[in-house]
VMD Tcl script that draws the C-alpha trace (Angstrom):
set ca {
  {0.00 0.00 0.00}
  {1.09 3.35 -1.09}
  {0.40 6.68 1.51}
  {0.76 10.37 0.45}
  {1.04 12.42 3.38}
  {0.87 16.07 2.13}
  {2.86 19.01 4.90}
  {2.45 22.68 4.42}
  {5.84 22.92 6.55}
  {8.82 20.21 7.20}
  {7.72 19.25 10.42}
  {4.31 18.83 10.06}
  {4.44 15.21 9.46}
  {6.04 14.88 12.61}
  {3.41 16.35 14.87}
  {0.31 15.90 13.39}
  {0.89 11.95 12.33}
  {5.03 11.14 13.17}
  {3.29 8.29 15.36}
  {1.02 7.18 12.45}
  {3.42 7.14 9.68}
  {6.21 5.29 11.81}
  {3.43 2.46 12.21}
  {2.75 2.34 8.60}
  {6.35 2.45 7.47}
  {6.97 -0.73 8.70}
  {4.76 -2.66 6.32}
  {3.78 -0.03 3.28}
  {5.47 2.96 1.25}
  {5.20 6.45 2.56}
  {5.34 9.64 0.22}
  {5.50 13.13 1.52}
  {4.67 16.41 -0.14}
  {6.51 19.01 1.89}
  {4.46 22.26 -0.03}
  {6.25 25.45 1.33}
  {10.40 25.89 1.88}
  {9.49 26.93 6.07}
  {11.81 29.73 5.25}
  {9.54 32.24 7.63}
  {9.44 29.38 10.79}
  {11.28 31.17 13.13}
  {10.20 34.10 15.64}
  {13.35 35.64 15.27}
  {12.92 37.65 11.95}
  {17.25 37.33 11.50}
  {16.93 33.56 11.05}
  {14.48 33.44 8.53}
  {15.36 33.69 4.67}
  {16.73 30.84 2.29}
  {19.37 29.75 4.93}
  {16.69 28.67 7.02}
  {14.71 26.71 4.30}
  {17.94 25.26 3.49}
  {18.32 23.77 7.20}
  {14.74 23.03 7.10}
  {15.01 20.57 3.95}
  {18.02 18.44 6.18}
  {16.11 18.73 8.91}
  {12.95 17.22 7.19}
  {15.32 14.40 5.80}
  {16.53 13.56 9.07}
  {13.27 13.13 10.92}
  {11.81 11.02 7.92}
  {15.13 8.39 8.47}
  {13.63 8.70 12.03}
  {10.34 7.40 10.75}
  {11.60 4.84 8.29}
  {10.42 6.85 5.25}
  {13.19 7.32 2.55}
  {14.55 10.51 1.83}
  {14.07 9.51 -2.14}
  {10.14 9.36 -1.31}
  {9.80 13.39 -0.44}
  {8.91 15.84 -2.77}
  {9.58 19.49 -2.07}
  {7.82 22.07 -3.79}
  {9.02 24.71 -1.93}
  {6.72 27.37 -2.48}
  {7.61 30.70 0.01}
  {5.95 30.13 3.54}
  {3.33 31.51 4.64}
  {2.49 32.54 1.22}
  {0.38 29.69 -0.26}
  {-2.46 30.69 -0.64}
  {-1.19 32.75 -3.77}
  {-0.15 29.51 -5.28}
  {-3.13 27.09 -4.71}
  {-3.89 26.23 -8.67}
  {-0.33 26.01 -9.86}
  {0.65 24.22 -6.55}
  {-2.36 21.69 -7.16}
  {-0.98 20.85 -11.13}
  {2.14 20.15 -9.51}
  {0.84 17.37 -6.74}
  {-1.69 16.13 -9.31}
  {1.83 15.04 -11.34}
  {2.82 13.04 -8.02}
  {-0.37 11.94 -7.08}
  {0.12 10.53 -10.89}
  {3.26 9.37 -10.09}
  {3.08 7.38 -7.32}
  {-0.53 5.98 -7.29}
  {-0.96 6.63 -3.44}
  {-3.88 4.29 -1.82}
  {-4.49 6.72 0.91}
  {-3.76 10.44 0.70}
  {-3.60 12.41 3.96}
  {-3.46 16.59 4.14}
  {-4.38 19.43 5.69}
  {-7.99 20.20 6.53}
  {-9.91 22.93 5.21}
  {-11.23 24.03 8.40}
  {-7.77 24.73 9.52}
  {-6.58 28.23 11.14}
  {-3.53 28.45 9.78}
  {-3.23 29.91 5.77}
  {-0.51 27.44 4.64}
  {-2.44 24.65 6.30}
  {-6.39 25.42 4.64}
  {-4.49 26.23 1.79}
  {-2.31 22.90 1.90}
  {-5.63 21.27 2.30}
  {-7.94 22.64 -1.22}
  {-4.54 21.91 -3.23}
  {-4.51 18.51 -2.40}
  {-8.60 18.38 -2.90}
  {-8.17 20.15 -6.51}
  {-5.21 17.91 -7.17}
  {-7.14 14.85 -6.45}
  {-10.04 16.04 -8.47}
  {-7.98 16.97 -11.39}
  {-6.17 13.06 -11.38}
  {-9.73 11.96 -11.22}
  {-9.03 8.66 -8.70}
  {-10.92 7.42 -6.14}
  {-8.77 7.20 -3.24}
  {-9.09 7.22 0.38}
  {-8.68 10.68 1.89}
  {-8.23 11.64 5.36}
  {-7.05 15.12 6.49}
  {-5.43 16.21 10.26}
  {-5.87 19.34 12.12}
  {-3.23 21.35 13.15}
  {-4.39 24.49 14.40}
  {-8.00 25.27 15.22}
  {-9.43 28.30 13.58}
  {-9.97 31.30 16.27}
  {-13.61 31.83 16.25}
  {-13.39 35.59 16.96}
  {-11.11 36.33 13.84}
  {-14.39 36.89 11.14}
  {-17.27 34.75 10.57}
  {-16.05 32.35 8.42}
  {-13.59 30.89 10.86}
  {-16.46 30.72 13.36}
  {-18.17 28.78 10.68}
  {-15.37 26.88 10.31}
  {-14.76 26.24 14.14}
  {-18.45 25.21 14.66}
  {-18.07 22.42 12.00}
  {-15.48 20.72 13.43}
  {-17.25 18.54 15.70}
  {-19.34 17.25 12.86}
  {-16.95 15.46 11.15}
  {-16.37 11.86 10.85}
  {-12.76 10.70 13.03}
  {-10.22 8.16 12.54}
  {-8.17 7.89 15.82}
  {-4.92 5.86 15.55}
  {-3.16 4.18 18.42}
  {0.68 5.64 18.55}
  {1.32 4.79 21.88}
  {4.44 2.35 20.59}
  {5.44 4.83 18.29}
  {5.18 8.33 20.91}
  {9.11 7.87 21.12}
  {9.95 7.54 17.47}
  {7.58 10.52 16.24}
  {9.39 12.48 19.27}
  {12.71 11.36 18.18}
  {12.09 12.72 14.62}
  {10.35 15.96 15.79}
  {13.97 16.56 17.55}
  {15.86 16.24 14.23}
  {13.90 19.58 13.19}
  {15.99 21.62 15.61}
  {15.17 24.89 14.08}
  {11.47 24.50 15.29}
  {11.71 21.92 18.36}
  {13.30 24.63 20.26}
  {10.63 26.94 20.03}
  {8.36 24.57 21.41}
  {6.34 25.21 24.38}
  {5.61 22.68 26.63}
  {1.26 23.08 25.91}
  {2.37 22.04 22.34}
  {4.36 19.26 22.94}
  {1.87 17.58 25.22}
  {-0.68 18.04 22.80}
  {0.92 16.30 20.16}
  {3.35 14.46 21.17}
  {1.62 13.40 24.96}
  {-1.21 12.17 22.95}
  {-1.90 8.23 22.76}
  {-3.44 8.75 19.59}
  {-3.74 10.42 16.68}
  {-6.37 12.19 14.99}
  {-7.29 12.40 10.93}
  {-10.63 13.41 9.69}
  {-12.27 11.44 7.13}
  {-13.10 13.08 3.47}
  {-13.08 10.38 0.95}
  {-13.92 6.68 0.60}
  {-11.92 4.93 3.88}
  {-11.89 1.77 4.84}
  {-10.85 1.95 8.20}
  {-8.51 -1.17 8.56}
  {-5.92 0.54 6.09}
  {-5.26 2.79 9.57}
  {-6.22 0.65 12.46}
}
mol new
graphics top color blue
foreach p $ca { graphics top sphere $p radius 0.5 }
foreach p [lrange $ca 0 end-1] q [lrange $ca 1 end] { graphics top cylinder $p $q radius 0.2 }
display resetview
């Protein structure tokens, strides 16, 4: 079985599904899409630039040797961070070529109810991209950050639809180590971790995707 895990950032497989993807490496091929370079992750503005999305690429490489993925099975796209959005149609002809490529069974990306730009926008590439291949594959997505209803009303809208969704919840509780160990190798971001994030996602037993396509729920249990 073939599984396309699509990240806005190089890290993102780590924290939303590092526990998930180290389970399924062990018996099936994992792909990743990393979609942005991570060039602005940093809250000091002197560290960000093409430097930084240069560590960020070895970083991402590192962690996925962590996970048992192979370093010749991630695709970077690097569009600028933070900036997707302005790069949703061409980004989406570009994963459609993978999704192509590669024939994934599952694909997993961001969801569209998502808070963060990169991350909704990570989320209606992948949908488009899917659409424009024209398979029928399973599709689940993971939320990273909630959207903050107060912001305008269509992140309340978003935020209120959120419970409605169908879940998936995977059983990491082997794997909390590995997907911690490979979180580590992305220095540049694991020390700007506070300790509310970590236990969130990497406390957790389990981890969370959202179904959006066809599933048949074994392929993750």
């Amino acid at each position: 079985m073939r599984i396309l895990f699509v990240a806005p950032h190089p890290d993102d497989e780590c924290d939303n599904a590092g526990g998930t993807l180290a389970k399924l490496a062990k018996s099936h091929d994992i792909y990743i899409v990393y979609l942005t370079d991570g060039s602005a992750g940093s809250p000091n503005p002197e560290e960000r630039g093409e430097k930084l999305a240069e560590i960020r690429r070895r970083e991402a490489v590192e962690g996925l040797k962590v996970l048992g993925i192979k370093k010749d099975n991630a695709f970077f796209l690097n569009y600028p961070d933070t900036k997707l959005r302005f790069y949703i149609w061409e980004a989406s002809v570009k994963v459609a070529e993978i999704i192509k490529e590669i024939k994934p069974n599952i694909i997993i990306y961001p969801s569209l109810l998502d808070g963060h730009n990169d991350h909704w926008s990570g989320g209606y590439i992948t949908r488009i991209a899917i659409r424009k291949v024209g398979i029928a594959v399973n599709e689940l997505s993971y939320l990273n950050w909630l959207p903050i209803p107060s912001k305008s009303v269509f992140d309340v809208i978003k935020y209120l639809l959120i419970p409605f969704h169908r879940k998936i919840k995977v059983d990491v509780r082997e794997y909390k180590r590995i997907k911690l160990e490979a979180m580590k190798k992305h220095e540049s971001q694991f020390k700007y971790l506070d300790a509310n994030y970590i236990k969130k996602f990497f406390d957790s037993d389990y981890e969370t995707f959202y179904v959006e396509g066809i599933v048949n729920e074994m392929l993750v249990a």
